[in-house]
N, C-alpha and C positions, 0 to 999 in steps of 0.2 A: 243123298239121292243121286242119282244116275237118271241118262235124258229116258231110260224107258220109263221112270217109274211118270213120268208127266203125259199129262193131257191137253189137246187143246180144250180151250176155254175153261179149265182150271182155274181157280180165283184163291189168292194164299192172302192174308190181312197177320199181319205185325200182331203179333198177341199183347200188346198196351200201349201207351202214349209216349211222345215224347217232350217235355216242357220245354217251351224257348223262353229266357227270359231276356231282358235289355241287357243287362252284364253282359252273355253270354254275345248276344248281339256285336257289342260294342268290341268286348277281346276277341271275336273272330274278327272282325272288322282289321282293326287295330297293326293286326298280326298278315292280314291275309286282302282285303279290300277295303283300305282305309280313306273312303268317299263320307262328305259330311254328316249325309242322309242314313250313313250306318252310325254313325261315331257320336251324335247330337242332336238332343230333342230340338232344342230352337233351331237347327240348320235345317231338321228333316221337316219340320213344321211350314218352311219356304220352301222347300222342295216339291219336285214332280207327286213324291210318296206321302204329301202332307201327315208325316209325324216318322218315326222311325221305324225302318224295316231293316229286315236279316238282309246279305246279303245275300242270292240266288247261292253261289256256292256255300253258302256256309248251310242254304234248306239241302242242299247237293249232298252235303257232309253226313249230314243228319240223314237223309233219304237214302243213303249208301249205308248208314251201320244199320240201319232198323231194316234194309234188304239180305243184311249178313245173319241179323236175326232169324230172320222170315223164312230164307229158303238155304236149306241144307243140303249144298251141292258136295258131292266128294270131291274132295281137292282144293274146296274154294270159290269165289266168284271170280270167273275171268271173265271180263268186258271182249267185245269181237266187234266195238261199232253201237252208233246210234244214228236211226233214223231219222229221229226227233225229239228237242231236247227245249222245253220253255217252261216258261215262268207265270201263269195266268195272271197271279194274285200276289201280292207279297206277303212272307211271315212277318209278324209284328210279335214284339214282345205279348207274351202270357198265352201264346199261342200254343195250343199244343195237336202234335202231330201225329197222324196213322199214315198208316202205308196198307197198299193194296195190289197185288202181282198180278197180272192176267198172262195166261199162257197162252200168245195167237198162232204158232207154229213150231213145227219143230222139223230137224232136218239132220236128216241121218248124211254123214261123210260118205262118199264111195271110194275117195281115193286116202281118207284115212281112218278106217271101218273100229278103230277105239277114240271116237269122238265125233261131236254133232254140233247143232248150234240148237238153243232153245231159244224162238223168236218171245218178246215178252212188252207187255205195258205196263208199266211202272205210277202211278197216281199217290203225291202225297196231299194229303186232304191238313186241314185244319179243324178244330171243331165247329166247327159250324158245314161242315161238309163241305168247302169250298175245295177246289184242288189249288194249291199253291206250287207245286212241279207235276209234270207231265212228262215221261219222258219213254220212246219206244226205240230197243236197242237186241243185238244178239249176245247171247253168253256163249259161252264154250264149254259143253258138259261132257263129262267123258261115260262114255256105255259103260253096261255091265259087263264087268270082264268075263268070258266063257272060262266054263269052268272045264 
């Protein structure tokens, strides 16, 4: 896609789920933010999170492939900036995940007329429909080349 084929207020959803499970939890943990509350049912159980949560980057990780899914830019996803970027809820093991794109602006270059930014809000929900990231940022889409 190219930034003409978008709309504001467009709505693109992830075509399926994504399972979190504790393993998964625990080796991104391990690897990448190795805090108790990721790593240990009895640590996370005293913890703020009372019982085990993913860590925010690791729902990050997960919310960046099922965006790579979702929206079929040519060239790719390039990030240009985030406005807002949090965490409401934590993923918890057996959690499984959708994503949801909204399209809130778009903005054609003038000083570099093969490319724009696509402004966008990003919501990855749990089932239970909760949003567990939230996060509103610009892409970098490049136009439709004139032919």
């Amino acid at each position: 896609m190219f930034l003409e084929d978008f709309e504001v207020g467009q709505v693109f959803r992830h075509p399926g789920g994504v399972v979190v499970t504790a393993d998964a939890i625990k080796q991104f943990a391990a690897q990448y933010d190795p805090q108790p509350f990721h790593l240990d049912e009895a640590a996370a159980q005293q913890s703020f999170f009372r019982g085990l949560a993913a860590s925010g980057w690791h729902t990050a990780g997960l919310t960046m492939k099922m965006l790579v899914e979702t929206l079929s830019i040519h060239g790719g996803l390039i990030g240009a900036g985030f406005d807002e970027f949090r965490w409401p809820r934590p993923t918890r093991p057996d959690d499984t995940l959708r994503l949801e794109v909204e399209v809130l602006g778009l903005k054609f270059s003038q000083s570099k007329p093969h490319q724009g930014f696509l402004n966008h809000r990003v919501t990855t929900f749990n089932q239970h429909d909760e949003a567990v990231l939230i996060m509103t940022g610009n892409l970098l889409v490049p136009r439709r080349p004139q032919s």
